[in-house]
N, C-alpha and C positions, 0 to 999 in steps of 0.2 A: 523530764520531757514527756516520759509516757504519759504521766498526768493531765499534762496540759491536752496534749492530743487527742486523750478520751474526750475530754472536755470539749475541745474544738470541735472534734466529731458529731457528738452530741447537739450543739448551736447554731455553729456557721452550717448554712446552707451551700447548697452548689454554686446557687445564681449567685452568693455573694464572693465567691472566690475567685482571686484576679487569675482571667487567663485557665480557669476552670481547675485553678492547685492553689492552696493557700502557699503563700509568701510571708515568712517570718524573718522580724529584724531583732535580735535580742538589744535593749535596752538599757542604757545605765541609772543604775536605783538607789544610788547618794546612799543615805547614811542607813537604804532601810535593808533587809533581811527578804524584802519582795525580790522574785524574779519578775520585769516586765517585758512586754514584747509586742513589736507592732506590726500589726498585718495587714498587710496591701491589698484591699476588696477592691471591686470594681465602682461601687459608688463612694470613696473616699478611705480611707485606712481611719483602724478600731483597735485600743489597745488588751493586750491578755496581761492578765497577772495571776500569778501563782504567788499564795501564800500560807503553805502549810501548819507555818508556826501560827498562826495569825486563829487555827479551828478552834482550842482548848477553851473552853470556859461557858458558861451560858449567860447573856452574852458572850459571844468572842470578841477579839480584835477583829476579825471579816465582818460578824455582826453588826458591829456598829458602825464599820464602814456602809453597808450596805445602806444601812436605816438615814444615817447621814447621808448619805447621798440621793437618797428618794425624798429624804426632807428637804433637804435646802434647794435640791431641784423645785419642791414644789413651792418655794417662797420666794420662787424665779431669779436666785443667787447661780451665778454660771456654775457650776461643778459640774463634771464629766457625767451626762447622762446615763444610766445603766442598764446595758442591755442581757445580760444575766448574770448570775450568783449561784454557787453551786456550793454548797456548805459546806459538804462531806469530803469534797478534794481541794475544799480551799482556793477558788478558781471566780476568775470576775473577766467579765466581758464589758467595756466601755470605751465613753467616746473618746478619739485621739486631739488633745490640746497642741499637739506640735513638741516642737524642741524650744522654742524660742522661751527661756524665763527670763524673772527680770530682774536678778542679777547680771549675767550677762546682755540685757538689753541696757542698762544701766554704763554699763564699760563703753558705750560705744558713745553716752554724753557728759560727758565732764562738766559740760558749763553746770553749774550750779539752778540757773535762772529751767534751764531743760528738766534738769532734775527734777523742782519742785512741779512744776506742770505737769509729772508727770506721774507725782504723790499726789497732789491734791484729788484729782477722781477718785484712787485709787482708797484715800483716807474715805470717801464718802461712800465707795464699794464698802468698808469695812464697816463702818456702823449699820448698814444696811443688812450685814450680816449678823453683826450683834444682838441689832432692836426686831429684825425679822426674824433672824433664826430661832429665838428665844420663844416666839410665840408656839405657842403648841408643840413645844421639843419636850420627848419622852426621856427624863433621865434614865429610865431604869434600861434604857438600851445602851448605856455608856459601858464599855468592857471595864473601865479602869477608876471605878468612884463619878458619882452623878454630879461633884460640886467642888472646883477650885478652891481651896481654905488654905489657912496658917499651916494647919496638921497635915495636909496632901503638900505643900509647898518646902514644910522642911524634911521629911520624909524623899519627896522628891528629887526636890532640889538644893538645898542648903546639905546635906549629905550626901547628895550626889556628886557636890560639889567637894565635900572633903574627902571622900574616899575614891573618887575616881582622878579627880585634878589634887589634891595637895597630897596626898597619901599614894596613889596606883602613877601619877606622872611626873610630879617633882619629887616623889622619894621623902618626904616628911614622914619619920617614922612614928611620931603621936606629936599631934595637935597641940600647941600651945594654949596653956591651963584657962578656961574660963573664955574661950572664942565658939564654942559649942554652947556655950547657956547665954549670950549674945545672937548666937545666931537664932536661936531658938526665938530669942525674944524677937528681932527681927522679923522670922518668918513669920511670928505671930500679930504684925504690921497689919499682915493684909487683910485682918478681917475686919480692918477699922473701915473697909468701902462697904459698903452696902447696897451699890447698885450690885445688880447682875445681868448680865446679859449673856447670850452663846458666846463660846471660849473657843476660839478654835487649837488652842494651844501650841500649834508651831506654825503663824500666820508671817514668813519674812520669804525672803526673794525667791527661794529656788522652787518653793511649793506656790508662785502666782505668776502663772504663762501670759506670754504677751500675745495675743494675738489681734493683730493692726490696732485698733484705735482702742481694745476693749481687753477685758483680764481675764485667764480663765484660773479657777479656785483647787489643790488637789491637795492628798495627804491631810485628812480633816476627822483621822480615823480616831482621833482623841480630844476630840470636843467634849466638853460638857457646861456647865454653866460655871459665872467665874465672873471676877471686874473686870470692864470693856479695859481700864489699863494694861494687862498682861499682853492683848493681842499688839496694842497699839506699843508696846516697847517693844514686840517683836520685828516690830517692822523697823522703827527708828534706831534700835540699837542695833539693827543686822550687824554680825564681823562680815558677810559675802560681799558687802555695797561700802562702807564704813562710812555712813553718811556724817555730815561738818556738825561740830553742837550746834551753831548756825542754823543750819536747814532744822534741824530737828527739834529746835525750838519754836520753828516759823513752822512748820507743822502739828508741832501739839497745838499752837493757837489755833490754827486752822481747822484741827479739827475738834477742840473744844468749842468754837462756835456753829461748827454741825451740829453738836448734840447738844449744846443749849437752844434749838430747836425743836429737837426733839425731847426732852425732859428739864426738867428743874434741878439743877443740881448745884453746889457750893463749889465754885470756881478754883478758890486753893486751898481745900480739903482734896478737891480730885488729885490736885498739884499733890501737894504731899504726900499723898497716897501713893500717886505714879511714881516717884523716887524709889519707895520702899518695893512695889511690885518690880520695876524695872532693875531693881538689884538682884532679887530670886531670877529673874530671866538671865541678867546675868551670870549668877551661880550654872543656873540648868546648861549654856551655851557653853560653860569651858568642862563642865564635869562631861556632858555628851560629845563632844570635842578630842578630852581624853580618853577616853572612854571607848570612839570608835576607833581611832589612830592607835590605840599600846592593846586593847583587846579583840579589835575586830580587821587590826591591821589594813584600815582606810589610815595610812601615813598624810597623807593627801591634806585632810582635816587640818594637821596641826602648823599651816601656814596663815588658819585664820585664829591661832591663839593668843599669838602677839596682840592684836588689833583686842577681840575682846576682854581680854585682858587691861588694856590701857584703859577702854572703856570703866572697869570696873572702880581700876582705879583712880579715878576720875568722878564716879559719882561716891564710893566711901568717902572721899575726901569731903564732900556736901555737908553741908549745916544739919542736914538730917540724923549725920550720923556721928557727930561727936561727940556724943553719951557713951558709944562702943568701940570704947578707947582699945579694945585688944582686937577685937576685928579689924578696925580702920590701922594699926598696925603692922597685925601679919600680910593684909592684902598692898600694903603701905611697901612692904617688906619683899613682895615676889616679884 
């Protein structure tokens, strides 16, 4: 709290203080390690965030928050304007999106027909960030590798997925023989796309605010470049929303014919492609799943593992994947 207060000290002026004293609300920060907190000014409330883990590195993780977010501000993508950055303590001053996200905006319409109405903008927000953010993005400002691949994908995620979910949460005390050189091959799927676009890499409900008719963008502190599929299974496979195969069918078409707009591309090459990417997101969702719920005791978490879980297995089961007779399997098997 000292920290922040230096910080506040230092930024917020008088005029902006509600009632002539800052007014702080502490805030809930999901799966991250941020403290955030909302302060009540007199011309509308601004959020603080402290993130001291976040300094280490050149790039940091704040770093590239920062840079990210004066980017994609200027590509006129909504993300939280910023009104300062303090390096040294780890401290960010920006604009307040509200509470309203849209998973929980999501619970409130069931119909199916509401639902999609209310993906489909949101799909054409998403390539907007993909084909725009990409233009003039600086990788070397990425804290955590400049490029979505096979080799960041099973590193990441296909053994995030075995050591944190099958090994650290169901107690698997060594991997059944020959599902590690599948997986591998798998993750090395992904560099069969060749588009690239910005990644925003955890683009699903709780990181896209709703406010009235229009979205606001946050948590984008690990973008880098990558296939526009990753974003787009983040959003359809959400476990927060657990959208119908249904809907999420009628949305990849919807917005495969966004981007056959905008570029040239092989219609089920992308298809097949997105199977194999939307599986590593699979992996990434139940390994950070377990991961936060048995290490970081957010319990909370592990009411959406059933869901992604069924999801998963769901798509091993696919035509895609029954070459990988022991993966399809043990995931067969959990």
């Amino acid at each position: 709290m000292r920290t922040l207060l230096a910080f506040l000290r230092e930024t917020v002026t008088p005029g902006m203080a509600y009632s002539g004293r800052l007014r702080l609300k502490p805030l809930k920060g999901d799966g991250s390690d941020r403290r955030i907190y909302r302060l009540y000014c007199r011309r509308g409330n601004i959020v603080a965030v402290v993130h001291p883990k976040g300094r280490p590195g050149r790039p940091s993780e704040n770093d590239s928050f920062a840079y990210m977010a004066r980017h994609l501000k200027k590509k006129k993508i909504n993300v939280p304007r910023l009104f300062a950055y303090h390096r040294r303590r780890g401290c960010f001053l920006m604009e307040d999106f509200g509470d309203l996200d849209l998973a929980a905006h999501i619970t409130g319409h069931p119909d199916p027909r509401r639902i999609i109405t209310i993906y489909k903008p949101l799909l054409e927000h998403l390539l907007n960030i993909q084909i725009r953010g990409a233009e003039g993005f600086e990788p070397r400002f990425c804290y955590d590798t400049p490029l979505f691949d096979g080799l960041f994908t099973w590193h990441r995620e296909s053994r995030y997925f075995l050591e944190s979910f099958l090994k650290g949460y169901l107690g698997y005390p060594v991997q059944p023989k020959g599902v590690e050189e599948e997986l591998r091959h798998i993750a090395g799927q992904v560099d069969r796309e060749k588009v690239r676009g910005f990644l925003y890499r955890d683009f699903q409900s709780r990181n896209i605010m709703v406010q009235g008719d229009s979205f606001g963008f946050i948590d984008f502190q690990g973008g880098r470049l990558g296939p526009p599929q990753y974003d787009l299974a983040s959003l359809l496979i959400d476990p927060y929303v657990q959208l119908s195969w249904e809907i999420q069918e009628e949305l990849l078409e919807y917005y495969l014919k966004g981007l056959s707009f905008q570029m040239v591309f092989n219609h089920r090459h992308f298809i097949d492609n997105y199977e194999f990417i939307a599986f590593q997101r699979n992996l990434q969702i139940l390994g950070a799943f377990a991961f936060l719920s048995r290490v970081k005791g957010k319990t909370y978490f592990e009411q959406y593992i059933p869901a992604a879980l069924k999801t998963l297995k769901r798509r091993a089961a696919g035509k895609p994947f029954r070459s990988f007779n022991k993966v399809r399997r043990l995931i067969e098997g959990l």
